[in-house]
C-alpha positions as CSV (number, residue, x, y, z in Angstrom):
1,X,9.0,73.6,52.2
2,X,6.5,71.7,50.3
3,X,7.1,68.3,49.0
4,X,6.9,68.3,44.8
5,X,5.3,65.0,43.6
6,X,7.3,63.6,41.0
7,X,6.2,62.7,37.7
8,X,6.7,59.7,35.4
9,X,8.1,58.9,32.3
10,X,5.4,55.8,31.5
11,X,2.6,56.0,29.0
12,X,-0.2,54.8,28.8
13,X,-0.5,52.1,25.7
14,X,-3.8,52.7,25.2
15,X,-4.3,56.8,25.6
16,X,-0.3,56.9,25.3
17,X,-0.8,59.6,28.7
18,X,1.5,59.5,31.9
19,X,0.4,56.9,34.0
20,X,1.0,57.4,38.0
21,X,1.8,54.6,40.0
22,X,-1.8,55.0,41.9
23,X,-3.3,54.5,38.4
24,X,-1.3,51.9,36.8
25,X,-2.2,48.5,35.7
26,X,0.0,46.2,34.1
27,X,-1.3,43.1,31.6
28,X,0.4,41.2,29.1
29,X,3.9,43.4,30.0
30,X,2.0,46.7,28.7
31,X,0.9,49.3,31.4
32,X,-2.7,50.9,31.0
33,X,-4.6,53.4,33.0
34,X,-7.2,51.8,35.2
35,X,-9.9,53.2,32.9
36,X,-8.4,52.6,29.9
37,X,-7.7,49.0,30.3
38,X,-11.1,48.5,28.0
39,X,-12.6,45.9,25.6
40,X,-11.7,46.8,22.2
41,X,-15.3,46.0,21.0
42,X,-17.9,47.2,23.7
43,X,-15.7,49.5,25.6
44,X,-16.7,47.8,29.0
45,X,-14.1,48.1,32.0
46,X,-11.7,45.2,32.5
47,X,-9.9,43.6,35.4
48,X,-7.1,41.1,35.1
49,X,-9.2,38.3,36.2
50,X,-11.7,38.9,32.8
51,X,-9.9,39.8,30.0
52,X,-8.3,38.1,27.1
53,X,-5.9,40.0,23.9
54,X,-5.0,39.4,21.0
55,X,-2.1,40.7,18.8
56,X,-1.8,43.5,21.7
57,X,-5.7,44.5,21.4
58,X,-7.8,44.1,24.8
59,X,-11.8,41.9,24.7
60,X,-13.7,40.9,27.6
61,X,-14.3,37.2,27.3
62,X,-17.5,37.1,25.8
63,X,-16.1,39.3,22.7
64,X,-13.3,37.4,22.3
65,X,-14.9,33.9,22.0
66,X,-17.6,35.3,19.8
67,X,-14.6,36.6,17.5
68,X,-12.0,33.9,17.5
69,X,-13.3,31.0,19.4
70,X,-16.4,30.3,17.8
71,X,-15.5,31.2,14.2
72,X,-12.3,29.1,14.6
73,X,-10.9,32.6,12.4
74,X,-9.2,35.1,13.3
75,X,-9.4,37.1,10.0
76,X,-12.5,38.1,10.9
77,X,-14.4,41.1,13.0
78,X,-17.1,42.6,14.9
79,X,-19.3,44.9,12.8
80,X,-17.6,48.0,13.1
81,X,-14.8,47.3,13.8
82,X,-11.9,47.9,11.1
83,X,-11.1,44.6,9.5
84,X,-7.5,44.1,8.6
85,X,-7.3,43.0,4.9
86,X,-4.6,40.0,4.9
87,X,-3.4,38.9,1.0
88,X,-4.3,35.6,-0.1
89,X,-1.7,32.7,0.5
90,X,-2.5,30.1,-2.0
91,X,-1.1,27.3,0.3
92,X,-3.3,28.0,3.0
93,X,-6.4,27.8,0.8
94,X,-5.0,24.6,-0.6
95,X,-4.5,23.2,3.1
96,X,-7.9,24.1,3.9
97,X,-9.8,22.7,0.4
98,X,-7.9,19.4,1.6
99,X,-9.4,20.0,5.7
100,X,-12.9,20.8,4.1
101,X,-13.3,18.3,2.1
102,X,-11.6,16.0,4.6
103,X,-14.7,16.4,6.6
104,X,-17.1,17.5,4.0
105,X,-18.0,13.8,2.2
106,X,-17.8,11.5,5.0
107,X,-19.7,8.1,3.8
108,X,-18.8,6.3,7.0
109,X,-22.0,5.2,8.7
110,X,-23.1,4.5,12.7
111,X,-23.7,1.1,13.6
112,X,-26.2,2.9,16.4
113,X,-28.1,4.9,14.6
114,X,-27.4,4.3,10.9
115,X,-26.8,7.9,10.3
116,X,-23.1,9.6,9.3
117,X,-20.8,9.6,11.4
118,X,-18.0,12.4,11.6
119,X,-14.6,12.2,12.5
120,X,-15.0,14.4,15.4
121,X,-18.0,12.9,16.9
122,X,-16.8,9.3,16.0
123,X,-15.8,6.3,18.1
124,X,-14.0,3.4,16.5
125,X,-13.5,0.3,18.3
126,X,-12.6,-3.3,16.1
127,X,-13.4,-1.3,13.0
128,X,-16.7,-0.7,13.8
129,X,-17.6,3.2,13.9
130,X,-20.8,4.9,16.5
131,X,-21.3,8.5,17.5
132,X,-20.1,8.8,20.9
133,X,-24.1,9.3,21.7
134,X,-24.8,6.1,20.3
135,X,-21.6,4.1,22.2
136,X,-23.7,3.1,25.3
137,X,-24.9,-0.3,26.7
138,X,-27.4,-2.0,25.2
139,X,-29.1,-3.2,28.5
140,X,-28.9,-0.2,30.5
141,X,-28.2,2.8,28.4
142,X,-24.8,3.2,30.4
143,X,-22.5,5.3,29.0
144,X,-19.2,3.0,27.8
145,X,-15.9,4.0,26.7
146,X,-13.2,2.0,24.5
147,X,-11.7,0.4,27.7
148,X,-14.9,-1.2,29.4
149,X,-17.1,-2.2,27.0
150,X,-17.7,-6.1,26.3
151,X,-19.2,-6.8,22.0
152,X,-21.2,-10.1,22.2
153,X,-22.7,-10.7,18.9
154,X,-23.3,-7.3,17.8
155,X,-24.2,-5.4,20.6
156,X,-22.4,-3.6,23.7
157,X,-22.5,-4.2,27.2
158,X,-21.0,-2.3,29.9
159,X,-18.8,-4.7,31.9
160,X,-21.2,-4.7,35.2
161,X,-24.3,-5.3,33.0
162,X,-22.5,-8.3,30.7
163,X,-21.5,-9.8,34.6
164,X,-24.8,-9.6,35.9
165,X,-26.9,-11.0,33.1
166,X,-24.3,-13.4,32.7
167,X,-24.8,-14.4,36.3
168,X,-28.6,-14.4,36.0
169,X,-28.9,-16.2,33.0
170,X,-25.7,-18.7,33.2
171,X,-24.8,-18.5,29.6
172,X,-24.3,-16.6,26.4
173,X,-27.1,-18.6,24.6
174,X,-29.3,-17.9,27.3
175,X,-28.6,-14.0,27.3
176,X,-29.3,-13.9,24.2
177,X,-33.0,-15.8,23.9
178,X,-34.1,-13.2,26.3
179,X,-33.0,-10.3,24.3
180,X,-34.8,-11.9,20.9
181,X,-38.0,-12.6,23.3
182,X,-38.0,-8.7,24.9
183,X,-37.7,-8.1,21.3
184,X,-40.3,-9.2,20.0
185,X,-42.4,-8.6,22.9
186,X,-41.6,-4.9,22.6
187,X,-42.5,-5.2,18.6
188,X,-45.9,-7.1,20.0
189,X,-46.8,-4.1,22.2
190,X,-46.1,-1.8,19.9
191,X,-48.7,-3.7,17.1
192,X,-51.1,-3.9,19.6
193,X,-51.3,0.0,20.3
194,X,-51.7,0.6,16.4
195,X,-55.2,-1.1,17.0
């Protein structure tokens, strides 16, 4: 007597066919056929460990950050692809007229660089605001944060710089003659190559 196989009951969400147990892959609590578990956009093949989905709808990863990661929207779509028209919400336009122009008309200037300075790229320390670029040690170009940075007179050190010229030159007044001297040295050099 020959052995019937049994059939299933479970569908496909994507092709909404029976899917066998040899053939079934489950993501996100929906079962797909091993070939239909597809990015929405470029129709590649997709394994668990590559995929990401939104609102039930399958990308590979490089679709879905160029949708919604990069655009910071998630209104909007790939060419070709059906765009789902949302109606207006007047609150959320208001909320983002106040963001915008949060960010928008920034007057707030880098001590660094004297350029502007935005909120995301800023670093405040005693009032004072840089670009994180610009936060470094004056000495040795070292990289500083909020917590180990020493301000004398203007200008940042990075605590193992600040203890060694402090240790070379004994003093504050000291540290800073040399600075005004490599100063002016460096503005003597650069006369000299405009001859």
């Amino acid at each position: 007597m020959a052995t019937k196989i049994q059939g299933t009951t479970t569908k496909c969400t994507a092709c909404d066919k029976t899917v066998y147990l040899v053939d079934k892959l489950t993501a996100d609590n929906r079962i797909y056929h091993k070939a239909c578990f597809r990015c929405h956009h470029c129709k590649g093949t997709l394994k668990l460990a590559n995929y990401n989905s939104f609102e039930g709808v399958l990308y590979c990863r490089p679709h879905f950050d160029q949708l919604f990661k990069r655009t910071g929207s998630l209104d909007k779509s790939f060419e070709g692809t059906p765009k789902v028209v949302k109606p207006e919400r007047t609150v959320e336009n208001e909320n983002a007229i106040k963001v915008s122009s949060a960010f928008a008309g920034t007057r707030e200037i880098c001590v660094g660089c004297s350029k502007k300075v935005y909120p995301i790229e800023r670093v405040t320390v005693n009032g004072t605001m840089y670009h994180k670029s610009c936060f470094k040690c004056c000495h040795g170009g070292c990289t500083i944060s909020p917590s180990n940075y020493i301000a004398h007179e203007g200008k940042l050190y990075c605590k193992h710089h600040h203890i060694q010229l402090i240790k070379e030159k004994g003093n504050f007044s000291q540290l800073e003659n040399d600075q005004e001297k490599a100063s002016q040295a460096g503005s003597l050099e650069d006369e000299e190559s405009d001859y």
